[in-house]
TORMI-778182 format. One record per residue (C-alpha): x, y, z; residue in one letter; residue number from 1. Coordinates in steps of 0.02 Angstrom, whole numbers, plus 50000, padded with zeros to 5 digits. Example, Ala and Ser with C-alpha at 12.3 -4.5 7.8 and 13.67 -1.06 7.14 Angstrom:
! TORMI-778182
+-------+-------+-------+------+-----+
|    c1 |    c2 |    c3 | type | seq |
+-------+-------+-------+------+-----+
| 50615 | 49775 | 50390 |    A |   1 |
| 50684 | 49947 | 50357 |    S |   2 |
+-------+-------+-------+------+-----+
! end
This chain:
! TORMI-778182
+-------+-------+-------+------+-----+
|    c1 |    c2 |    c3 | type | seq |
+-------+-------+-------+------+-----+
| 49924 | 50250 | 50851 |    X |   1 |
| 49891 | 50405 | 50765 |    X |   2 |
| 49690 | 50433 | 50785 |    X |   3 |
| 49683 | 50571 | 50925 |    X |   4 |
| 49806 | 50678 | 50823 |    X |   5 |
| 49740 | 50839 | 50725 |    X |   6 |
| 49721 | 50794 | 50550 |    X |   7 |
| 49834 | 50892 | 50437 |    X |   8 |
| 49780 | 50845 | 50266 |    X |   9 |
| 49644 | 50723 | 50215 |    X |  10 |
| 49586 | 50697 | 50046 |    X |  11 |
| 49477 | 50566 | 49941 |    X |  12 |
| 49543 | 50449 | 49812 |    X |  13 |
| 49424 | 50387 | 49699 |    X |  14 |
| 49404 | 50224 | 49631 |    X |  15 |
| 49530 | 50200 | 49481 |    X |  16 |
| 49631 | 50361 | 49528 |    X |  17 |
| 49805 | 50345 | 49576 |    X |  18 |
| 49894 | 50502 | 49724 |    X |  19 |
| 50069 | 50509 | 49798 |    X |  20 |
| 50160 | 50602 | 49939 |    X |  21 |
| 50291 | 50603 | 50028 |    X |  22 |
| 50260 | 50548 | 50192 |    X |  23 |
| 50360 | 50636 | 50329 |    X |  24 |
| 50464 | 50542 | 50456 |    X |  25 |
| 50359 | 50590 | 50627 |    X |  26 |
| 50203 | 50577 | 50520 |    X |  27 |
| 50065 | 50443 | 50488 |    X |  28 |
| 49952 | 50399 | 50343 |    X |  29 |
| 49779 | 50327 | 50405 |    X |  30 |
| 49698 | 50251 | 50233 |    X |  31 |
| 49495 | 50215 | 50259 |    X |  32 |
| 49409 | 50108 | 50147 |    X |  33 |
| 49249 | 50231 | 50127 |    X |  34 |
| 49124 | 50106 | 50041 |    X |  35 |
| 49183 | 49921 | 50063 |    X |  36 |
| 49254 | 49845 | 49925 |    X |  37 |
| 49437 | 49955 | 49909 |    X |  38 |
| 49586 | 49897 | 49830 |    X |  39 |
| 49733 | 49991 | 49854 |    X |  40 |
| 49900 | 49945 | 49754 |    X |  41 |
| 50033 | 50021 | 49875 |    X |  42 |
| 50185 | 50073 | 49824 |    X |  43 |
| 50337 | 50143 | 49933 |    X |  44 |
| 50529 | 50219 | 49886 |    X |  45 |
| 50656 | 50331 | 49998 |    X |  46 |
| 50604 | 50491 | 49958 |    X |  47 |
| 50789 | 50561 | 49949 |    X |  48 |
| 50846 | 50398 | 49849 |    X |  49 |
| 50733 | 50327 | 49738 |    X |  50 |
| 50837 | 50201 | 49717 |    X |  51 |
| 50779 | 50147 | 49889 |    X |  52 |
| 50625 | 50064 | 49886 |    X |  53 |
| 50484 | 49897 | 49953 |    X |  54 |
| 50579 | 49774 | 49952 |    X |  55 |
| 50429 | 49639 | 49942 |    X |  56 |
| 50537 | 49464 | 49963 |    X |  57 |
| 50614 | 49547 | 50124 |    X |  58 |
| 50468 | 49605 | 50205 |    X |  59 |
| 50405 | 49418 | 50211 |    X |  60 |
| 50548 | 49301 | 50247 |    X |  61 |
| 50623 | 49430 | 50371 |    X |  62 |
| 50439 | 49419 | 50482 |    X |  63 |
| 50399 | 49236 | 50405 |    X |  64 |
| 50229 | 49307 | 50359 |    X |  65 |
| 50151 | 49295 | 50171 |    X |  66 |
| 50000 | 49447 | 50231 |    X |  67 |
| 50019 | 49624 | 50322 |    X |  68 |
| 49917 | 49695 | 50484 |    X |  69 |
| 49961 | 49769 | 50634 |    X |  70 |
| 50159 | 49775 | 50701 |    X |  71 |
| 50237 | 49735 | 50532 |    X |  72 |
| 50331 | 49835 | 50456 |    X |  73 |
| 50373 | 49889 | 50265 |    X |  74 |
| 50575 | 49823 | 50204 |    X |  75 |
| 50674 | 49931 | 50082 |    X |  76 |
| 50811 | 49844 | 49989 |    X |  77 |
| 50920 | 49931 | 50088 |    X |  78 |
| 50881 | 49835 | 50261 |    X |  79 |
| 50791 | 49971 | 50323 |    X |  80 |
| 50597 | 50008 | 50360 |    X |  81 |
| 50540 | 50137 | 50254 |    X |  82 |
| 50349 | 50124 | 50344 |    X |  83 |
| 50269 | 50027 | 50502 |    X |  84 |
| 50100 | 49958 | 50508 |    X |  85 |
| 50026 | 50045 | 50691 |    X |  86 |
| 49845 | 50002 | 50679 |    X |  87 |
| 49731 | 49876 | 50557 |    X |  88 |
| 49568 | 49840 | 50592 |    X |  89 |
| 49553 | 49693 | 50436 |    X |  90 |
| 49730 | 49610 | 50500 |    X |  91 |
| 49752 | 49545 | 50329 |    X |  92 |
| 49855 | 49656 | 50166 |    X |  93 |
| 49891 | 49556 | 50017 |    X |  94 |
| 50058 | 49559 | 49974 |    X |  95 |
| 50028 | 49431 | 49851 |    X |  96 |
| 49921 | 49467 | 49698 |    X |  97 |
| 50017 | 49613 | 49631 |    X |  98 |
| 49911 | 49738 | 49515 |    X |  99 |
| 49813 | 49749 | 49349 |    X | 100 |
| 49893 | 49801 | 49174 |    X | 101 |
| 49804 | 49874 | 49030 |    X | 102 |
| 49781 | 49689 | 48947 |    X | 103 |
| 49678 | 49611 | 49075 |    X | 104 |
| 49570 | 49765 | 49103 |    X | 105 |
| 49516 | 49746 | 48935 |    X | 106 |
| 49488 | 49564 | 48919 |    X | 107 |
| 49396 | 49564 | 49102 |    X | 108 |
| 49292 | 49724 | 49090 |    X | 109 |
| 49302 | 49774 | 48901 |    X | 110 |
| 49354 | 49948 | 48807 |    X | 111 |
| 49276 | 50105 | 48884 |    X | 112 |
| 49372 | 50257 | 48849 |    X | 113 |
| 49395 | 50423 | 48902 |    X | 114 |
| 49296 | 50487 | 48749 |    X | 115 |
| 49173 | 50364 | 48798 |    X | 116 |
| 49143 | 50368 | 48972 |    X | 117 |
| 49234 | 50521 | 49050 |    X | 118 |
| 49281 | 50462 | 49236 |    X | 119 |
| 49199 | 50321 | 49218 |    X | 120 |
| 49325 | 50268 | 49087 |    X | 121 |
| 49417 | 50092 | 49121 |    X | 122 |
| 49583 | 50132 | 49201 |    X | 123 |
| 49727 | 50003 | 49269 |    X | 124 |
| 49821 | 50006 | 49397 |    X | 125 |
| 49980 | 49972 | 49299 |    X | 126 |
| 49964 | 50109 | 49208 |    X | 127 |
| 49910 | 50255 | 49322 |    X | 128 |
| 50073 | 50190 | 49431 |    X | 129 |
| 50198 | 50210 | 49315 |    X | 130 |
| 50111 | 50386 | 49273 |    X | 131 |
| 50138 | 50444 | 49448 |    X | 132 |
| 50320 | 50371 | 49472 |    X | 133 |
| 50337 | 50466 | 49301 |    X | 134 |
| 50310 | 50641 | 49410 |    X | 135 |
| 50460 | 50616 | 49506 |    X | 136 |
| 50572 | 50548 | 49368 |    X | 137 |
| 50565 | 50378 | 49384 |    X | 138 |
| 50511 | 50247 | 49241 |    X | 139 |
| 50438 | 50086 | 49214 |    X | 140 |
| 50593 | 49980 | 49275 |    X | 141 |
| 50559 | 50070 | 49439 |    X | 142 |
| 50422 | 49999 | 49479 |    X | 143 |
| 50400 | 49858 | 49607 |    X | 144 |
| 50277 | 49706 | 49684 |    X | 145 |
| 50148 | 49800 | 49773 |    X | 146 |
| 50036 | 49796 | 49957 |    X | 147 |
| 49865 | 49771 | 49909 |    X | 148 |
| 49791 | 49857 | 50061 |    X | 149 |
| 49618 | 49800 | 50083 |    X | 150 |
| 49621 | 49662 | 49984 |    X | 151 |
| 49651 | 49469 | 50049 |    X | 152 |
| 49732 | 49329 | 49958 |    X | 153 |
| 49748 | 49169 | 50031 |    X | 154 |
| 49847 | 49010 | 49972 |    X | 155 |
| 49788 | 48832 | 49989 |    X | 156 |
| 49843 | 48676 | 50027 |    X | 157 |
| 49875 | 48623 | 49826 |    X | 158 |
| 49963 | 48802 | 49807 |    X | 159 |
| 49824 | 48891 | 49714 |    X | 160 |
| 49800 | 49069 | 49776 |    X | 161 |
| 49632 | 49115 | 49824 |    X | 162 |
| 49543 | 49298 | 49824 |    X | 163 |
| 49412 | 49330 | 49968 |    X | 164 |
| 49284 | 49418 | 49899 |    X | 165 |
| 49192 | 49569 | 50041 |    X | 166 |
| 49357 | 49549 | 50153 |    X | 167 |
| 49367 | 49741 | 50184 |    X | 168 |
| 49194 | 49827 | 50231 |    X | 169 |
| 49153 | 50003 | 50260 |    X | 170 |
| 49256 | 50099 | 50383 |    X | 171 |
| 49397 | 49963 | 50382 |    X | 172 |
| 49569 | 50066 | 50388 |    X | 173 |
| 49736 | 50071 | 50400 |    X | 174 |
| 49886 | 50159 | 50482 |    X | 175 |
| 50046 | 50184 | 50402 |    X | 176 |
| 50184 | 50275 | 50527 |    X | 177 |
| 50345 | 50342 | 50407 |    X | 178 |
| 50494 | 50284 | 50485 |    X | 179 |
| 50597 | 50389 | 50359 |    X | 180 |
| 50537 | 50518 | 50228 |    X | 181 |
| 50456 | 50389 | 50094 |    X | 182 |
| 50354 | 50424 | 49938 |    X | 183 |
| 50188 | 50340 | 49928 |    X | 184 |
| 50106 | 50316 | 49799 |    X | 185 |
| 49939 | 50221 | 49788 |    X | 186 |
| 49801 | 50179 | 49673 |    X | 187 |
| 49638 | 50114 | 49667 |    X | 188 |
| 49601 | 49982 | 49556 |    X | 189 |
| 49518 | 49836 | 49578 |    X | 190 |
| 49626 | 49683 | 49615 |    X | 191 |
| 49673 | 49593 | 49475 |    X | 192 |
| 49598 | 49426 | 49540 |    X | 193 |
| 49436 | 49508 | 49593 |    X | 194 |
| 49302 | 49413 | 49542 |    X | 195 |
| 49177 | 49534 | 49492 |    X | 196 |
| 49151 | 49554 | 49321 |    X | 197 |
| 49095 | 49732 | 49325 |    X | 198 |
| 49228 | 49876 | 49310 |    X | 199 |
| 49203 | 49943 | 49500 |    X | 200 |
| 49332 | 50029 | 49589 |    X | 201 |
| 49289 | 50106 | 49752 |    X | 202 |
| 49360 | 50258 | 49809 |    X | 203 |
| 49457 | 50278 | 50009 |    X | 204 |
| 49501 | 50426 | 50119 |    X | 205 |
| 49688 | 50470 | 50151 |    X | 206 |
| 49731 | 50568 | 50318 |    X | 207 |
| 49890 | 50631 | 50369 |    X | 208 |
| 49930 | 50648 | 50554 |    X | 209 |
| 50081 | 50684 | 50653 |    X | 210 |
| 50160 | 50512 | 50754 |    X | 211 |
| 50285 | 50509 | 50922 |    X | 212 |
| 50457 | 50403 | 50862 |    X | 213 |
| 50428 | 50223 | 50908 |    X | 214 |
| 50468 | 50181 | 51066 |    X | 215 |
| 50606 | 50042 | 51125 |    X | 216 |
| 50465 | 49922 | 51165 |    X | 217 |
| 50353 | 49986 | 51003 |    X | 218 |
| 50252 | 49829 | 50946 |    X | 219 |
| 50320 | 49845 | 50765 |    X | 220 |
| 50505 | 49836 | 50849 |    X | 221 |
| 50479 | 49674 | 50968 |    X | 222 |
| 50354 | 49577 | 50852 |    X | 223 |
| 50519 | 49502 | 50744 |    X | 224 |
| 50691 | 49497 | 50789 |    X | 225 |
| 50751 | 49535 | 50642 |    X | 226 |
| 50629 | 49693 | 50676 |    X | 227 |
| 50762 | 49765 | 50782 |    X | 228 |
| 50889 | 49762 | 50667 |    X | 229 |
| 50795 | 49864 | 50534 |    X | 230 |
| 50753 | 50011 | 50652 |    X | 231 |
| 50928 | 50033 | 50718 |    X | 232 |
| 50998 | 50029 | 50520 |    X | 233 |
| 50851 | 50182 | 50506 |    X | 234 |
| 50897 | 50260 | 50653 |    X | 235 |
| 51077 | 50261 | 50586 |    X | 236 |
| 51029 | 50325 | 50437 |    X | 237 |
| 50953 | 50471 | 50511 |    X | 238 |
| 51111 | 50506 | 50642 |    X | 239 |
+-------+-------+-------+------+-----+
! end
């Protein structure tokens, strides 16, 4: 838990904007949804190896979970964690849903251009990723399935997935300890099975905080076995 730490950086995304950093292994990333309503397509990579990055399929079938809170924690593709999950106050991040392109933008909310609107312009979330990945080199085939933080999708009984609309409400956060140095890069855009039909983004607050190493009996570490595994392949790593 990171709250009664200084803050060493804070900032405000707004809705349809998309930030990165690199989060620093002893740090923590506490994400605040400021208005109710966020969306946050969350993306994460090995900040020395970009190569390195979410590895989506892992993360669930190594926890047998298909959603995100508290004492989960982030796969690479590599087998180790590149983030943990320390504190949630929702205790549901869809994993699911993945993130809007440019096409369904415009068939769900219509054309509204820069020239048109200035920052109220229709953005997606496809789009302003790639454009940030872009900054450190990377392109389009480098980008992955997302965490939706924020957002819930559930998946009934005849297999259909199914969006809860007013899941996350004002103040709801989240806290995202780096277990290694890891790029993060997130955006705002609405979810791409948000039922709304107007073009509404809502903006959250990123803080950056210093975190202790996790413990032997940390919650992230005991709440799989396979948990275990993936901090002593990052603590390796690090030797």
């Amino acid at each position: 838990m990171i709250t009664n730490e200084p803050v060493l950086w804070e900032a405000v995304i707004e809705g349809g904007e998309t930030w990165s950093h690199v989060l620093k292994r002893g740090t923590g990333l506490r994400v605040t949804d400021t208005a109710g309503g966020a969306n946050v397509a969350s993306l994460f990579y090995n900040a020395a190896n970009f190569s390195e990055r979410f590895n989506l399929p892992d993360t669930l079938k190594a926890q047998h979970i298909a959603r995100l809170t508290k004492g989960f924690v982030l796969y690479s593709d590599m087998g180790r964690i590149l983030c943990s999950i320390t504190e949630d106050t929702l205790g549901w991040h869809d994993p699911l849903g993945g993130y809007s392109n440019a096409a369904l933008v415009r068939e769900k909310y219509g054309e509204a251009s820069y020239q048109q609107c200035r920052n109220g312009w229709h953005q997606d979330a496809c789009t302003g990723l790639m454009l940030e990945i872009g900054k450190y080199g990377m392109r389009e085939r480098d980008l992955t399935p997302s965490l939706n933080l924020f957002s819930k999708v559930w998946v009934d009984t005849a297999g259909a997935m199914r969006f809860v609309e007013g899941h996350s409400t004002a103040g709801s956060y989240v806290e995202l300890r780096a277990e290694m140095n890891t790029l993060v890069v997130l955006n705002t855009c609405q979810h791409p099975m948000d039922p709304n039909p107007e073009y509404a983004p809502k903006p959250v607050t990123v803080q950056v905080r210093r975190m202790a190493a996790p413990a032997p009996d940390d919650a992230c570490r005991v709440s799989r076995p396979e948990n275990e595994r993936g901090f002593i392949n990052t603590e390796r790593y690090h030797l």
